[in-house]
C-alpha positions in Angstrom: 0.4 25.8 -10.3 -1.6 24.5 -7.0 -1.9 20.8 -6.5 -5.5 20.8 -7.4 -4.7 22.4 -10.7 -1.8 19.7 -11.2 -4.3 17.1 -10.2 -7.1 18.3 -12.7 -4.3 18.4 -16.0 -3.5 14.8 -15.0 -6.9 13.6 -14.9 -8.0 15.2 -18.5 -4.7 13.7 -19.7 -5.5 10.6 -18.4 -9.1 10.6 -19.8 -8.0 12.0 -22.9 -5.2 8.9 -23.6 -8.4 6.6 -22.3 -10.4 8.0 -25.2 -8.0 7.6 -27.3 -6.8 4.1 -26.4 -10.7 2.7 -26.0 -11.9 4.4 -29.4 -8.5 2.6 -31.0 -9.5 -0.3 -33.5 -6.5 -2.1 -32.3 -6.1 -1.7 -28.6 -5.0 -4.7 -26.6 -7.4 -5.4 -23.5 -4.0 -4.7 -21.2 -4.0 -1.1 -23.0 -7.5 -0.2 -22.4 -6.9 -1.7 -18.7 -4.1 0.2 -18.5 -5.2 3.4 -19.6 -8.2 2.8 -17.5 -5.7 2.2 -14.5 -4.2 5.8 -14.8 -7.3 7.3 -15.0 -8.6 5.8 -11.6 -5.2 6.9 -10.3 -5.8 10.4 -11.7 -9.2 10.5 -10.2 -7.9 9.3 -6.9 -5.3 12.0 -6.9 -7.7 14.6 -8.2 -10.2 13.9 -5.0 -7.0 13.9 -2.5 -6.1 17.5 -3.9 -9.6 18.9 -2.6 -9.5 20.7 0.8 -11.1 17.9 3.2 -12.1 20.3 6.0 -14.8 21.5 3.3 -16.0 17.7 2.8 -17.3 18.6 -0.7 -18.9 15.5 -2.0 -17.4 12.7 -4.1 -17.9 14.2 -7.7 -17.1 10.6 -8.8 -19.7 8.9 -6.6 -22.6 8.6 -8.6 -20.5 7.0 -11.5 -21.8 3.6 -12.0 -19.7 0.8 -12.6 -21.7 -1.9 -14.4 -19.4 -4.6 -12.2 -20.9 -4.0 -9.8 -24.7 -5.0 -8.2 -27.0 -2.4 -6.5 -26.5 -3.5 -3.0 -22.8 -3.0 -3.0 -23.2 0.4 -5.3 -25.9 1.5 -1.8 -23.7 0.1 0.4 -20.9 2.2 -0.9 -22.6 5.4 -1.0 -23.4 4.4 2.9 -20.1 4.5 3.7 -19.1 7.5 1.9 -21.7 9.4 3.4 -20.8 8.0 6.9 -17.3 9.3 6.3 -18.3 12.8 5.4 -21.1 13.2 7.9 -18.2 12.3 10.5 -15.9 15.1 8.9 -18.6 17.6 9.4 -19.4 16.5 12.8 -15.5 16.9 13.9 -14.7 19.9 16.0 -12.9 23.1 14.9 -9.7 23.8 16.5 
């Protein structure tokens, strides 16, 4: 199995148990924390398995997080596209 492939299984099992764990009548806020935990971790490992010399886009990018204010969501997308755009702009050897 490739790394993205192993990357992939962990995230659906991580958003699976999520599911699970938030839908739960009697999950404990450190659970649901928890379980929310691995699936960042997941997600994080699923984006490092993707080939970076094809700078796909962030799939996760345009997930909002209700934490956090527009300006910071805009300023983040800045920076992510600052990153890429300086991928794309890097020589090939």
């Amino acid at each position: 199995m490739t790394k993205n492939a192993k990357a992939l299984n962990k995230l659906l099992s991580a958003l699976e148990k999520h599911s699970i764990v938030a839908n739960a009548d009697k999950s404990s806020m450190k659970q649901i924390e928890r379980a929310t935990s691995r699936v960042r971790e997941a997600a994080s490992l699923y984006l490092s398995s993707l080939p970076a010399k094809k700078a796909m886009p962030n799939p996760f990018l345009d997930v909002l997080d209700d934490r956090l204010d527009d300006d910071t969501r805009a300023t983040l997308a800045a920076e992510w596209n600052e990153a890429v755009q300086k991928i794309q702009e890097k020589p090939e050897k």
